[in-house]
N, CA, C and O of each residue as an XYZ file, in Angstrom:
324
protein
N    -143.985    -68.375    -48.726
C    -142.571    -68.089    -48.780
C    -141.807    -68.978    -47.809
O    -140.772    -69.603    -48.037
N    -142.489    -68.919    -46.718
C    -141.751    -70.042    -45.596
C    -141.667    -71.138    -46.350
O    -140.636    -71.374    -46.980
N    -142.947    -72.113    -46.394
C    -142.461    -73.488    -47.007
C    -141.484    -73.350    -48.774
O    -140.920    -74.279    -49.352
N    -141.540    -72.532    -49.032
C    -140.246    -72.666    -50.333
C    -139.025    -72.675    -49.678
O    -138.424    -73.744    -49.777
N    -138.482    -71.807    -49.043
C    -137.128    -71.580    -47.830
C    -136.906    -72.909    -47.222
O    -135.943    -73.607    -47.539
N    -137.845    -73.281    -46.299
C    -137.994    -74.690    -45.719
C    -137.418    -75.611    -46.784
O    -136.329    -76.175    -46.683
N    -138.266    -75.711    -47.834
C    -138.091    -76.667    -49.143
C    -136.814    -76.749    -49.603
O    -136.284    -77.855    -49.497
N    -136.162    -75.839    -50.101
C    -134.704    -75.005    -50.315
C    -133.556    -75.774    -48.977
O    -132.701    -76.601    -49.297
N    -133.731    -75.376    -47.721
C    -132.951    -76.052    -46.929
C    -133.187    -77.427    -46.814
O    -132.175    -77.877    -46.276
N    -133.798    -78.132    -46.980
C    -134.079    -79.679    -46.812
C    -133.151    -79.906    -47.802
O    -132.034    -80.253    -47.419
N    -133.400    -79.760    -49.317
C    -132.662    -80.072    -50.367
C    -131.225    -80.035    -50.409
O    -130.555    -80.941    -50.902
N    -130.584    -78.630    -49.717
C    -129.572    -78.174    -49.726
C    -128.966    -79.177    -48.867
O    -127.764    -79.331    -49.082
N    -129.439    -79.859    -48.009
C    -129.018    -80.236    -46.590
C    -128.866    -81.887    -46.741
O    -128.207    -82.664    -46.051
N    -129.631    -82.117    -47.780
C    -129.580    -83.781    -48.364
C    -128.574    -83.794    -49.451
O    -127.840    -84.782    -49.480
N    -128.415    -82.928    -50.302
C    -127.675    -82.749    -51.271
C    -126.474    -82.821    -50.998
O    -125.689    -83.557    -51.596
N    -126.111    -81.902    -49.857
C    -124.766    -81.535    -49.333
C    -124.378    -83.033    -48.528
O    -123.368    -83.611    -48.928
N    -125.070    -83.576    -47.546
C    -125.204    -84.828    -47.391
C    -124.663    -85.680    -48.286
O    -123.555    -86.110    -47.967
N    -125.134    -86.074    -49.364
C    -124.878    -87.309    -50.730
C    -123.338    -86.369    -51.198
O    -122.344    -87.060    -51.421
N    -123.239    -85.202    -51.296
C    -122.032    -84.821    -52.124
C    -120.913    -85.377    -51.437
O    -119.982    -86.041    -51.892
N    -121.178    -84.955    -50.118
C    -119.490    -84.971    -49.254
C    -119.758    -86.589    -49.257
O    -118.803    -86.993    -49.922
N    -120.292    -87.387    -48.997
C    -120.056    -88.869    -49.412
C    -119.933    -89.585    -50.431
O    -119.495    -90.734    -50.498
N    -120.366    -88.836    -51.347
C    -119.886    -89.257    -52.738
C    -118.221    -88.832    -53.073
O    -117.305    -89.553    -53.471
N    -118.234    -87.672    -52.808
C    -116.729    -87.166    -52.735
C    -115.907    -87.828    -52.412
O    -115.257    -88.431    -53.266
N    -115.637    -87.960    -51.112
C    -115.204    -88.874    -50.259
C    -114.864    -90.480    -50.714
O    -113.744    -90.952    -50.519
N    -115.984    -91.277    -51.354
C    -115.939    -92.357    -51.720
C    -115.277    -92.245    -53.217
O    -114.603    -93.191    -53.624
N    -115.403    -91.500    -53.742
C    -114.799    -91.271    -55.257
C    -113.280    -90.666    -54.923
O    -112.488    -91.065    -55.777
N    -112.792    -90.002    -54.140
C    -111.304    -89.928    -53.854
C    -110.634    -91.404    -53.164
O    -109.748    -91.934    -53.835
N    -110.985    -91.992    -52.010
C    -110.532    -92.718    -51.613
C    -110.402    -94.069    -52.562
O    -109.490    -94.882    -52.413
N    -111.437    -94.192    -53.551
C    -111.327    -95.076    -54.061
C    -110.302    -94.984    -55.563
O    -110.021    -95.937    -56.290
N    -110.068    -94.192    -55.660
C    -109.464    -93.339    -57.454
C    -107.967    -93.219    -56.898
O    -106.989    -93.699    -57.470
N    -107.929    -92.300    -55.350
C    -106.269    -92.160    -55.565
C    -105.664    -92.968    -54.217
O    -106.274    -93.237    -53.183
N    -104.127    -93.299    -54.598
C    -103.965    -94.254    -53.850
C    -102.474    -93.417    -53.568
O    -101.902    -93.092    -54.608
N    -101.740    -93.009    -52.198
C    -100.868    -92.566    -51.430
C     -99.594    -93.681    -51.033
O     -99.672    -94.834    -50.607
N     -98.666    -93.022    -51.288
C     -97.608    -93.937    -50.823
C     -96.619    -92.896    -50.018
O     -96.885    -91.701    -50.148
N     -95.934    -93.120    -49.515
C     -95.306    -92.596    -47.806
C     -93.648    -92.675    -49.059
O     -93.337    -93.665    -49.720
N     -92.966    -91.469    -49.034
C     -91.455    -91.864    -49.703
C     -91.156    -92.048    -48.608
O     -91.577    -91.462    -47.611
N     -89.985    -93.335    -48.716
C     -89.219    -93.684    -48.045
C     -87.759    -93.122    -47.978
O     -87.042    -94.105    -47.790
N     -86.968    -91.960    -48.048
C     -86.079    -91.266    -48.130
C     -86.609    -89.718    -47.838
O     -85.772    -88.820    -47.928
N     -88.016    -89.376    -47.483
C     -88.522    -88.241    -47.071
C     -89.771    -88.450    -46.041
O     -90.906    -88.480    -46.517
N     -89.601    -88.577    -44.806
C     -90.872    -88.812    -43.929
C     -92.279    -87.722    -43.919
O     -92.458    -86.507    -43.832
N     -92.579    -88.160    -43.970
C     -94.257    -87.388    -43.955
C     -94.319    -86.527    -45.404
O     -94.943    -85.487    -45.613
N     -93.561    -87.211    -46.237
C     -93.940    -86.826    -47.814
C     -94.016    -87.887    -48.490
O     -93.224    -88.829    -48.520
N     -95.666    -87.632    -49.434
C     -96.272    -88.511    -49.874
C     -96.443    -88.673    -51.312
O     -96.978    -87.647    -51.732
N     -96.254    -89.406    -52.144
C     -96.743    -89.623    -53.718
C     -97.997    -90.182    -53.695
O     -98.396    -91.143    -53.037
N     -98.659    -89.389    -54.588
C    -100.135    -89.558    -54.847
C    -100.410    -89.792    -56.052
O     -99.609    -89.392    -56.896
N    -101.431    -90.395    -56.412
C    -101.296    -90.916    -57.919
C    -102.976    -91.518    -58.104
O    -103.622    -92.289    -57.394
N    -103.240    -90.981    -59.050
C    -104.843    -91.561    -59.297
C    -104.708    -92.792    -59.942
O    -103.898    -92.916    -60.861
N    -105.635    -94.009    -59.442
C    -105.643    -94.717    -59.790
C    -106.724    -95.710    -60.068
O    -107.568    -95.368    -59.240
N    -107.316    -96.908    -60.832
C    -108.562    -97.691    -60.670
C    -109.749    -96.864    -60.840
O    -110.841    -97.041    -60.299
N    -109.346    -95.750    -61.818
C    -110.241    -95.184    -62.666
C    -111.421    -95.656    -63.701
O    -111.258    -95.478    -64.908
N    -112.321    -96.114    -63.316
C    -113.627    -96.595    -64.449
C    -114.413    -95.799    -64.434
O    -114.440    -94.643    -64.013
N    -115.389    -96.695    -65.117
C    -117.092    -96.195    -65.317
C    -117.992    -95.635    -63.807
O    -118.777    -94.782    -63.393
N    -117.351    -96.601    -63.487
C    -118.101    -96.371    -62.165
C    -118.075    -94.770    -61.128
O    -118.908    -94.101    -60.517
N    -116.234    -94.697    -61.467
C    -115.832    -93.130    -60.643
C    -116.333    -92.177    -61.612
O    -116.726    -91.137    -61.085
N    -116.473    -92.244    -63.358
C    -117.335    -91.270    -64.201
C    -118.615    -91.052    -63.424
O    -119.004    -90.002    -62.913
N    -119.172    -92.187    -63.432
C    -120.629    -92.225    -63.126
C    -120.558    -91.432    -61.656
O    -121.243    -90.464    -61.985
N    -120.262    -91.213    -60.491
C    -120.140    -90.637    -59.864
C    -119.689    -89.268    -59.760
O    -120.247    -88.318    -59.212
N    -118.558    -89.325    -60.392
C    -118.314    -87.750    -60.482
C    -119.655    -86.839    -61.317
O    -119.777    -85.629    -61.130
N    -120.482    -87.523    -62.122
C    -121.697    -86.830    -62.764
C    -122.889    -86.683    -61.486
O    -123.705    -85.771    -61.617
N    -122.969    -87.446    -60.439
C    -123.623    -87.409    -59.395
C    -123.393    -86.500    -58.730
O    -124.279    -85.758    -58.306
N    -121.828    -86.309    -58.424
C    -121.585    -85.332    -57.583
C    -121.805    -84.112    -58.044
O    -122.036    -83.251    -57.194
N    -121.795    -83.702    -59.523
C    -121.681    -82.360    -60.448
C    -122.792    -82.001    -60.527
O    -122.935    -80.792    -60.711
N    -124.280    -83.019    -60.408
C    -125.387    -82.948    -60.763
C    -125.893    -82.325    -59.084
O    -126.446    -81.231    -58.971
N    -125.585    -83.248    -57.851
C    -126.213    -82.374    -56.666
C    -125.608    -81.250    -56.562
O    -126.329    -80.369    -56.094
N    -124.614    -80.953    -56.805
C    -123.849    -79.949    -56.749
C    -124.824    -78.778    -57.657
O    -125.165    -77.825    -56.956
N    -125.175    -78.741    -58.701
C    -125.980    -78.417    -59.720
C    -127.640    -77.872    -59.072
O    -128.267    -76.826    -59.241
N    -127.933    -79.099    -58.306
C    -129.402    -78.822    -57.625
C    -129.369    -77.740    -56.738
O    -130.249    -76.882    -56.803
N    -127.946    -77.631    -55.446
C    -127.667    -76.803    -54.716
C    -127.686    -76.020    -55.075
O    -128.642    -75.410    -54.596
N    -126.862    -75.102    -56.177
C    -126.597    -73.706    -56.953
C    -128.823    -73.279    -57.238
O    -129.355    -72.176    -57.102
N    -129.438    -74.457    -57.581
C    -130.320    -73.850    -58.091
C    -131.342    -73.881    -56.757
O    -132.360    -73.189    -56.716
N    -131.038    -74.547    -55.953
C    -131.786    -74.038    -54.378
C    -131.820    -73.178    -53.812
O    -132.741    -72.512    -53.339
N    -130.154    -73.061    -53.800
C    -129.934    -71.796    -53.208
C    -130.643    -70.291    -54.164
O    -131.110    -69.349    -53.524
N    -130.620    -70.277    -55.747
C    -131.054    -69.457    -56.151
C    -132.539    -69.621    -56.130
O    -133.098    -68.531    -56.252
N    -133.369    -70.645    -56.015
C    -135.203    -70.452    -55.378
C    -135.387    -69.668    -54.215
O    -136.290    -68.864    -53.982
N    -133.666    -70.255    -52.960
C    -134.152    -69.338    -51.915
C    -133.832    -67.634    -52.168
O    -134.713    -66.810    -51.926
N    -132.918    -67.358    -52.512
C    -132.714    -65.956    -52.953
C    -133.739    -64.854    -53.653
O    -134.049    -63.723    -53.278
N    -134.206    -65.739    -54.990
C    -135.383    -64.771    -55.520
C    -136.492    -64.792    -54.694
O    -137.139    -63.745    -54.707
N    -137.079    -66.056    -53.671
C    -138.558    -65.983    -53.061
C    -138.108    -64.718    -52.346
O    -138.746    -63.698    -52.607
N    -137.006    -64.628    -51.399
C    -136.737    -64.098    -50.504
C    -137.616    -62.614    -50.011
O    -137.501    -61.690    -50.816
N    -138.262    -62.402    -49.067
C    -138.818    -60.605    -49.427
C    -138.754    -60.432    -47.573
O    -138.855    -61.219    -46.632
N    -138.513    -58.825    -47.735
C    -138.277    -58.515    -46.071
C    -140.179    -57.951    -45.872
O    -140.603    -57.588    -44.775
């Protein structure tokens, strides 16, 4: 039971790892911010330089995202007091 739990957090912990950097790299690169100039510290946002490439990622991110849900449920059912 230990090494499944163990197993379970490693995954969760690499997963979560690759997501928030995938995230991260798939927003910064997709939307692009502009500052109005007649309203300070209000911003227009606008997605942009949308390809294959930000698809292909967003399926990365949906997919670890995907592994997590099912880690977390290996650790839940092993679980016993």
């Amino acid at each position: 039971m230990r090494i499944v739990l163990l197993v379970g957090l490693v995954i969760i912990f690499i997963t979560t790892f690759f997501t928030l950097a995938l995230g991260t790299s798939l927003v910064n690169e997709s939307v692009t911010c502009e500052e109005l100039p007649d309203k300070p510290d209000n911003f227009n946002c606008q997605i942009e330089n949308y390809n294959m490439d930000m698809l292909f990622t967003f399926f990365v991110v949906i997919s670890f995202v995907i592994v997590d849900m099912g880690a977390v449920y290996l650790m839940i059912t092993t679980w016993k007091f």
